[in-house]
C-alpha positions as CSV (number, residue, x, y, z in Angstrom):
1,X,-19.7,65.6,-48.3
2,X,-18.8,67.9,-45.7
3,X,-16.3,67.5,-42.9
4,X,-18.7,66.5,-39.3
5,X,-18.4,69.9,-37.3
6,X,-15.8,70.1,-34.7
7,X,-16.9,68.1,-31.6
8,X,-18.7,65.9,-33.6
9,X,-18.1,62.4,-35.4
10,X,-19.2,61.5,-38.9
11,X,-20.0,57.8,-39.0
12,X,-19.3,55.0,-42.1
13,X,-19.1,51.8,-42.5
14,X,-15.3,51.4,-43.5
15,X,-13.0,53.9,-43.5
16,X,-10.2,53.8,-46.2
17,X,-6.4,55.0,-45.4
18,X,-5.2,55.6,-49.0
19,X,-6.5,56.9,-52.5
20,X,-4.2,54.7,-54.8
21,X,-5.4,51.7,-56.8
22,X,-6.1,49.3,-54.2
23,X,-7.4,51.9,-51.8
24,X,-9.9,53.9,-54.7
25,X,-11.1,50.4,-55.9
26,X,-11.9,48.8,-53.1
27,X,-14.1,52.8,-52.6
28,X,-15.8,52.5,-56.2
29,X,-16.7,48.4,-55.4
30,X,-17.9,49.2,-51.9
31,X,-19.9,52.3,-52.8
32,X,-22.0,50.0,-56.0
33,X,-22.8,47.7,-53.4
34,X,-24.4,50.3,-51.1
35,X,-21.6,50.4,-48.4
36,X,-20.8,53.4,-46.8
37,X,-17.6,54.1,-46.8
38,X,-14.6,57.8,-46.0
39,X,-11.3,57.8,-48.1
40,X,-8.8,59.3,-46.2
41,X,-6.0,60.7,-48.5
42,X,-2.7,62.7,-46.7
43,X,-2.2,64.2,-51.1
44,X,-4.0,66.1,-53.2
45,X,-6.0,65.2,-55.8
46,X,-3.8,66.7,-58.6
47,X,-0.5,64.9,-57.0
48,X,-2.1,61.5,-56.8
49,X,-3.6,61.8,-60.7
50,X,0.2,62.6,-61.8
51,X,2.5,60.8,-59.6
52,X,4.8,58.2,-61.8
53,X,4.1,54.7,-61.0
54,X,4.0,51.4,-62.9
55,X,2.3,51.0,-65.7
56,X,1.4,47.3,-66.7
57,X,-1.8,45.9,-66.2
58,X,-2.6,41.9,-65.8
59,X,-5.5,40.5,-68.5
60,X,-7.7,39.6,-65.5
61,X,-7.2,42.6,-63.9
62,X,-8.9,44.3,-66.7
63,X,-11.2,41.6,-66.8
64,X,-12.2,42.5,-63.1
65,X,-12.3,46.4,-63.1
66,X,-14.5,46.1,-66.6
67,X,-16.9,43.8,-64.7
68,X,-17.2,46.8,-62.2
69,X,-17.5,49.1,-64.7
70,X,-14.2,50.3,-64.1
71,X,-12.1,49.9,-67.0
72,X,-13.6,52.1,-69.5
73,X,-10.2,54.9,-70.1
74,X,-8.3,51.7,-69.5
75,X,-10.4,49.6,-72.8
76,X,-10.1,53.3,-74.9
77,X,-6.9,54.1,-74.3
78,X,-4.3,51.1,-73.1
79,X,-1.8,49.9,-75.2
80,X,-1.9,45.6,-75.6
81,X,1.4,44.0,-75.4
82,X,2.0,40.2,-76.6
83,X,5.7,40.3,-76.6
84,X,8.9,41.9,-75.0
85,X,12.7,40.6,-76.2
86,X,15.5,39.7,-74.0
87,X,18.7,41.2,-75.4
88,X,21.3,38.8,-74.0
89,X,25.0,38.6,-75.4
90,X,24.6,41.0,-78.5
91,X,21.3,39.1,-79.6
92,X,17.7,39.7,-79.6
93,X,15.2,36.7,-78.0
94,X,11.9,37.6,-78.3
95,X,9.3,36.0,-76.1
96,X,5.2,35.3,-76.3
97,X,4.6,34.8,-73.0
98,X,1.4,34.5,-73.6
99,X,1.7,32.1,-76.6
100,X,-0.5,29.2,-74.7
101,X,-3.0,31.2,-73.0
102,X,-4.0,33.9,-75.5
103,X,-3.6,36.5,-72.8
104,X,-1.6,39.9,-72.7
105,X,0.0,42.9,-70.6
106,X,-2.1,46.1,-71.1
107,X,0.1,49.6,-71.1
108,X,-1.5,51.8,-68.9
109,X,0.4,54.2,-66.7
110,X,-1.0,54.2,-62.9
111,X,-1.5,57.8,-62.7
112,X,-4.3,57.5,-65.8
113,X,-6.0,54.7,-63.9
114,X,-5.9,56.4,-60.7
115,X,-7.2,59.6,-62.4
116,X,-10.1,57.0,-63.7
117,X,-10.7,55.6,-60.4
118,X,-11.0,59.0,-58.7
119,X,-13.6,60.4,-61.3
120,X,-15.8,57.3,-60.8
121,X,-16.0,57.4,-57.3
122,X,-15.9,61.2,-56.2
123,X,-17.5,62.8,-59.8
124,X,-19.6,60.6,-61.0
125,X,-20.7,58.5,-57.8
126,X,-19.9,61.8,-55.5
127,X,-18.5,59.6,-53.2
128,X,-16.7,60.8,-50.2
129,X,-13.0,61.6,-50.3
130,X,-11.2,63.6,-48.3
131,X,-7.6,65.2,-49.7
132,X,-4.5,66.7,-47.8
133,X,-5.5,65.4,-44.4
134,X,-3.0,65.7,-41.9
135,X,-1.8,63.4,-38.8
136,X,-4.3,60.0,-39.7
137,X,-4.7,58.2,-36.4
138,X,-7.0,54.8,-36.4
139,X,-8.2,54.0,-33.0
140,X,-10.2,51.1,-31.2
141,X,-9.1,48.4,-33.3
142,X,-9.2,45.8,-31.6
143,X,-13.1,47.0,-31.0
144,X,-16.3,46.6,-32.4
145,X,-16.3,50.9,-32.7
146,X,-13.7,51.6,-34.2
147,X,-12.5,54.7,-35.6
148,X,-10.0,57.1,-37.5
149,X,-9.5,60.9,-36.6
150,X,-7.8,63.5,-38.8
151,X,-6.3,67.0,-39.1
152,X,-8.4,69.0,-41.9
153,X,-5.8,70.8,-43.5
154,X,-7.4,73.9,-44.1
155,X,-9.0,74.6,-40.5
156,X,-6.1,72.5,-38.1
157,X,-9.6,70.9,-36.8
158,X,-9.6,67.3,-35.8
159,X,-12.4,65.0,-36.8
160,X,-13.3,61.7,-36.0
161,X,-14.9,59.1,-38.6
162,X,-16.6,56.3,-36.5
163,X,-16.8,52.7,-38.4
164,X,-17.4,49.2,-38.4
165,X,-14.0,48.4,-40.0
166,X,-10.8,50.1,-41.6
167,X,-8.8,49.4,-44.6
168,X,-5.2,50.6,-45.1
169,X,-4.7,51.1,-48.2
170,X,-1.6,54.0,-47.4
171,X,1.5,52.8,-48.6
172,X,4.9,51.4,-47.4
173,X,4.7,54.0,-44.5
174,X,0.9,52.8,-43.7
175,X,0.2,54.7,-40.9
176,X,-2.7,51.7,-40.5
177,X,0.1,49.3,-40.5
178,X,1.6,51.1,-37.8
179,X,-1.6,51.0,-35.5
180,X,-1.1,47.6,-35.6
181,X,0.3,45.5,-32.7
182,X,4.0,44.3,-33.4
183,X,4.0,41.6,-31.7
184,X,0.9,40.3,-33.6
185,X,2.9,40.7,-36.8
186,X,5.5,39.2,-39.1
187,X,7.0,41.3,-41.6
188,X,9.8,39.4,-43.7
189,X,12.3,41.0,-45.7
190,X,14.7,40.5,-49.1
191,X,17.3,43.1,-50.1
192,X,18.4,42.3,-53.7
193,X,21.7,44.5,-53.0
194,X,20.8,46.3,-56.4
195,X,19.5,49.5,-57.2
196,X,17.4,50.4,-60.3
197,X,17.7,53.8,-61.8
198,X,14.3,55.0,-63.2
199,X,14.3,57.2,-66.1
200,X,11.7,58.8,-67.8
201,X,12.8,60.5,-71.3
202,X,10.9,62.8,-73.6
203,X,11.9,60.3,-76.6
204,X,9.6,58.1,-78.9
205,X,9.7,54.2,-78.3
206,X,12.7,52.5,-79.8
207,X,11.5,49.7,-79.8
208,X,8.1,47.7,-79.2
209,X,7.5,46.3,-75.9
210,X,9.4,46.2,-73.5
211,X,13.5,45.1,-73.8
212,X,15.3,43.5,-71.4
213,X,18.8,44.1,-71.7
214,X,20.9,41.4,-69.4
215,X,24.8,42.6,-69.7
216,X,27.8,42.3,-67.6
217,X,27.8,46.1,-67.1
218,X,24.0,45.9,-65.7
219,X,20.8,45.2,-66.4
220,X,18.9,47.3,-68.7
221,X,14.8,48.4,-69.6
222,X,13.2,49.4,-72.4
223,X,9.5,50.4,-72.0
224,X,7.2,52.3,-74.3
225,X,4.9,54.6,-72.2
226,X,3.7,56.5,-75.4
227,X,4.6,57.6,-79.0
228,X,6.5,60.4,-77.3
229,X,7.7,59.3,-73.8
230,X,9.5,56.3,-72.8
231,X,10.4,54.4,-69.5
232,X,14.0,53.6,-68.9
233,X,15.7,51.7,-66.2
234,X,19.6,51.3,-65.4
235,X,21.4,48.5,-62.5
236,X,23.2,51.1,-60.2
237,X,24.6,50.4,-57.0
238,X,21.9,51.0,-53.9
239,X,21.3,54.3,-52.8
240,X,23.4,55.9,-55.6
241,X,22.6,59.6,-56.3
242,X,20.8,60.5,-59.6
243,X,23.4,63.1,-60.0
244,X,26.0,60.6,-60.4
245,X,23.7,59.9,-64.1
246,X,24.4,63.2,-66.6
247,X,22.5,63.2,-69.6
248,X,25.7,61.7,-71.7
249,X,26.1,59.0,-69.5
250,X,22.6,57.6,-69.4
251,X,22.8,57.6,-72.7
252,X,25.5,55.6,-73.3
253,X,25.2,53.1,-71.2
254,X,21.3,52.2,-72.4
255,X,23.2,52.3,-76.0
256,X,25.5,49.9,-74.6
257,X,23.7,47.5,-72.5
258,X,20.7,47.6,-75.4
259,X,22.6,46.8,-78.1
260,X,22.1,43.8,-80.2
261,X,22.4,42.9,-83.8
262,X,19.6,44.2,-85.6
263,X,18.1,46.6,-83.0
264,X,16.9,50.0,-83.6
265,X,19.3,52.8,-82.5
266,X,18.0,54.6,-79.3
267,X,16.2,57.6,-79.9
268,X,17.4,59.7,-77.4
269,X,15.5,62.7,-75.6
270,X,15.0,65.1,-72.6
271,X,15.3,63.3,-69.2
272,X,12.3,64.6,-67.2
273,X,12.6,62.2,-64.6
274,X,15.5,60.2,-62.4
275,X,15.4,58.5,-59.5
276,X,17.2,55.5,-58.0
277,X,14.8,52.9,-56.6
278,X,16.6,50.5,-53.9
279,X,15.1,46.7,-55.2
280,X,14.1,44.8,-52.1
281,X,10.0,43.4,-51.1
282,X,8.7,42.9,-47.9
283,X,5.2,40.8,-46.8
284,X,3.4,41.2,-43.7
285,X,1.2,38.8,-41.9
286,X,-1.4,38.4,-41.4
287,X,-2.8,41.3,-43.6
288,X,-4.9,42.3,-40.8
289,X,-5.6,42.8,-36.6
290,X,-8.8,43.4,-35.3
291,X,-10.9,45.8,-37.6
292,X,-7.9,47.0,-39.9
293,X,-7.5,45.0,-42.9
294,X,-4.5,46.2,-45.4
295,X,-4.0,46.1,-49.1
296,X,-1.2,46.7,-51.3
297,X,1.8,47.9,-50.1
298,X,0.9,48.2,-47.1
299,X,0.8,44.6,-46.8
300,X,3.4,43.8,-49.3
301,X,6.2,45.3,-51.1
302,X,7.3,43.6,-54.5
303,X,9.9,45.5,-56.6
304,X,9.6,46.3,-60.2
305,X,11.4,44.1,-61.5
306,X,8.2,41.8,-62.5
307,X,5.8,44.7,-62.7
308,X,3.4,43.1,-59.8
309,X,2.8,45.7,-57.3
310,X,0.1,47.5,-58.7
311,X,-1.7,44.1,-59.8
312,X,-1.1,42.5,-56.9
313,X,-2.9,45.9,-54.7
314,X,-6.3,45.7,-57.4
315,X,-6.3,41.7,-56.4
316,X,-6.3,42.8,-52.7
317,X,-8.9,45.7,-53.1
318,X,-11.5,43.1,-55.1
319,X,-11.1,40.7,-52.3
320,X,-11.5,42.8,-49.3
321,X,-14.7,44.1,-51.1
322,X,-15.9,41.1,-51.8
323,X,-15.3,40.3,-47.7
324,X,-16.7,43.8,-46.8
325,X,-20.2,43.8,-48.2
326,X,-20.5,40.3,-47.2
327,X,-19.8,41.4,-43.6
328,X,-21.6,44.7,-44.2
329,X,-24.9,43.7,-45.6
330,X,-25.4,40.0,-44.1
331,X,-23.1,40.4,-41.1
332,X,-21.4,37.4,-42.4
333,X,-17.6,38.1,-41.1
334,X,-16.4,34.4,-42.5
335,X,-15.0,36.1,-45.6
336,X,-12.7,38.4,-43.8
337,X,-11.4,35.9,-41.4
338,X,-10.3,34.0,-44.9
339,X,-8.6,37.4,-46.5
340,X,-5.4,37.4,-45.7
341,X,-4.4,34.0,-46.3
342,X,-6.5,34.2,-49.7
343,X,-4.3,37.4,-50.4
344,X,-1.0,35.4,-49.4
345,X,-1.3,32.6,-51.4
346,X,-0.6,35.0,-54.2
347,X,1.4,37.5,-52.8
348,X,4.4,34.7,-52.2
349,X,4.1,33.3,-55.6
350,X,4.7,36.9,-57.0
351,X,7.5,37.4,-54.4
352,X,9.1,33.6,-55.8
353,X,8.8,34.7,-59.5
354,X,10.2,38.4,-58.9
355,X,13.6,36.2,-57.1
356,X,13.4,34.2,-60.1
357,X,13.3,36.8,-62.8
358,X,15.6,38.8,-60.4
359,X,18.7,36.0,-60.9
360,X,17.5,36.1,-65.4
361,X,18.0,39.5,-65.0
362,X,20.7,40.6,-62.8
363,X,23.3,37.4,-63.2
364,X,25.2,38.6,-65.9
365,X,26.2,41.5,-63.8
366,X,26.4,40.2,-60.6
367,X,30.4,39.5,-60.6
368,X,29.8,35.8,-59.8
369,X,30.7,33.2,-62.3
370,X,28.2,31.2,-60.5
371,X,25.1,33.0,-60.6
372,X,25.9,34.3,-64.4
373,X,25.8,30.9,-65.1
374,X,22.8,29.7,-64.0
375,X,21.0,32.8,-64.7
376,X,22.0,32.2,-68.8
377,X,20.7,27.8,-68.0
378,X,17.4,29.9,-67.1
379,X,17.1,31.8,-69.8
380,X,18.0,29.1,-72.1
381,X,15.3,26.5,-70.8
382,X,12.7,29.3,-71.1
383,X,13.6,30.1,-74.8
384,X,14.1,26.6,-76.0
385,X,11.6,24.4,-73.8
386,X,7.6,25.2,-74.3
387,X,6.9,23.4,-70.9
388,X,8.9,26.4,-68.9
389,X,7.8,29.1,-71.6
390,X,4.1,28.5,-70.5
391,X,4.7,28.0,-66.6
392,X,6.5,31.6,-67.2
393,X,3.4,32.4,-68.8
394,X,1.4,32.1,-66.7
395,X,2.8,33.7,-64.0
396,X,4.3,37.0,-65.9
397,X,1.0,37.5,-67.0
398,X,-1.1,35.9,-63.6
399,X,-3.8,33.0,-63.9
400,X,-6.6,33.0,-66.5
401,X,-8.1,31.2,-63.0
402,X,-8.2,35.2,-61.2
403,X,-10.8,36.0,-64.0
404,X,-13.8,33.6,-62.5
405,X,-12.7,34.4,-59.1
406,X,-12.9,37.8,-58.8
């Protein structure tokens, strides 16, 4: 759909900040329901379907976009994990999380789904998105017209979208979030004092599954993207500079933090990416002022160290829609008035187990005799006890309840 002429406003029923998981299926869900609704997106199309994000996808989570007819690359093409290993003091542990529930992670990098998600709703529903717009402003939120203007980035035109309500759906630097009073919002804060550096190397797996490696030099990853390119993480000090990391060094330090009787020797490869990622998560409350409601990391920040952001944005996205065409098609706004604390409920028990996997993880080489200690009792009780190996279950790999409910 076309841009409203200049002097002129286009009018929806929601406006979405955002074309990244939460924000494109909360679009597709809205749209099959018959609700109108704009995406917003300050990237193109082509950087959005390539940039490197996480790549493991909760069972229910499939469950949920397949219902919606939203899961079909994800069904062809993912990957099913049942295992990872800890490697912890030169030996391999390998855990079934999902041993007592049946369920699994899928492998799915976010760039394929987002690609998915973007064909559903612009291709084949020609649903309206709008790319590269510049200098996003909602206004009249705390209205019953509200509305978003933008810079179209090919004429320096503004236009105005008029709506019923907005979702942000843009990030850590929402620019929805920002719109947002700040005295009607609390935003807490953790800084893990760690820094994560990401790697991405043109090398086949080395393993299957994902490896953890917990050693008193730093925590290590393992994580096969596909047959030829693999994910990589190394502990580093916060805010370090990629440059500090030459090719020789990666490589000996994964060989050395990896190692562990019987493991395959690392295949190494071409580094096409490295960057250091600073671990820390945020939450703010409530998700939502007036007629903004946010999703994902807009919301909430979880680091990768449990592989939840991404999950935790498509949980958001199914309930907002679920609240949306409720209060778009039967004016019933009880729904919304219920999303954020339905959202927090499992936004804080993602943010308890990412602290919790955190100490496993990151106690060996934390340089307290202390918190090494208890971080090994942890990982102990969870390979030896089956009454902590399915409560970790459950949680690594979310509730079989999320299936029913969304």
């Amino acid at each position: 759909m076309a841009d409203s002429p200049a002097g002129k406003a286009h009018r929806t029923s929601v406006v979405i900040i955002g074309a990244g998981p939460a924000g494109l299926t909360l679009a597709n869900v809205l749209r099959a329901a018959g609700v109108g609704c704009v995406v917003l997106e300050a990237e193109s199309r082509e950087f959005i379907e390539q940039r490197p994000r996480a790549g493991f996808i909760e069972e229910w989570v499939v469950g949920a976009l397949d219902r919606h007819g939203l899961a079909g690359g994800l069904l062809e093409r993912a990957e099913r994990q049942r295992t990872f290993e800890f490697r912890w003091d030169g030996e391999r542990h390998v855990v079934e999380p999902g041993k007592f529930s049946g369920q699994s992670h899928f492998v799915y990098p976010q760039p394929l789904l987002v690609t998915d998600l973007v064909a559903a709703y612009a291709d084949a529903a020609r649903g309206d998105i709008r790319f590269g717009v510049r200098d996003v402003r909602p206004a009249g939120i705390d209205t019953d017209r509200p509305s978003v203007s933008y810079t179209d980035p090919e004429t320096g035109e503004r236009h105005r979208i008029d709506c019923a309500y907005i979702a942000g759906c843009d990030g850590a630097r929402s620019v929805a979030r920002a719109a947002l009073p700040a005295d009607q919002l609390r935003i807490s804060r953790l800084d893990y004092g760690i820094g994560w550096l990401a790697l991405l190397a043109e090398a086949p797996p080395s393993a299957e599954g994902v490896v953890f490696g917990l050693h008193e030099r730093g925590f290590s990853a393992h994580m096969a993207r596909t047959p030829e390119v693999t994910r990589y993480y190394l502990e580093c000090p916060p805010g370090d500079d990629p440059a500090n990391w030459p090719h020789e060094r990666i490589w000996s330090e994964l060989r050395t933090r990896l190692a562990a009787t019987g493991a395959q020797p690392l295949t190494e490869g071409r580094i096409i990416e490295k960057t250091v990622l600073d671990m820390h998560n945020y939450v703010v409350e409530p998700m939502g002022y007036g007629r903004v409601y946010l999703a994902g990391e807009s919301a909430h920040l979880v680091a990768p160290i449990a592989a939840k952001g991404m999950n935790l944005a498509i949980h958001d996205a199914l309930l907002l829609a679920q609240a949306l065409i409720a209060a778009c098609t039967a004016g019933d706004e009880q729904p919304l008035a219920r999303y954020s604390d339905a959202c927090l409920a499992k936004v804080w028990q993602y943010q308890e187990f990412s602290q919790w996997l955190s100490e496993v993880m990151h106690g060996a080489s934390s340089g307290d005799r202390f918190r090494a200690g208890t971080a090994a009792a942890r990982l102990r009780q969870l390979l030896a006890s089956d009454a902590a190996a399915a409560a970790f279950g459950e949680t690594y790999l979310g509730s079989a309840t999320d299936i029913a409910a969304l």
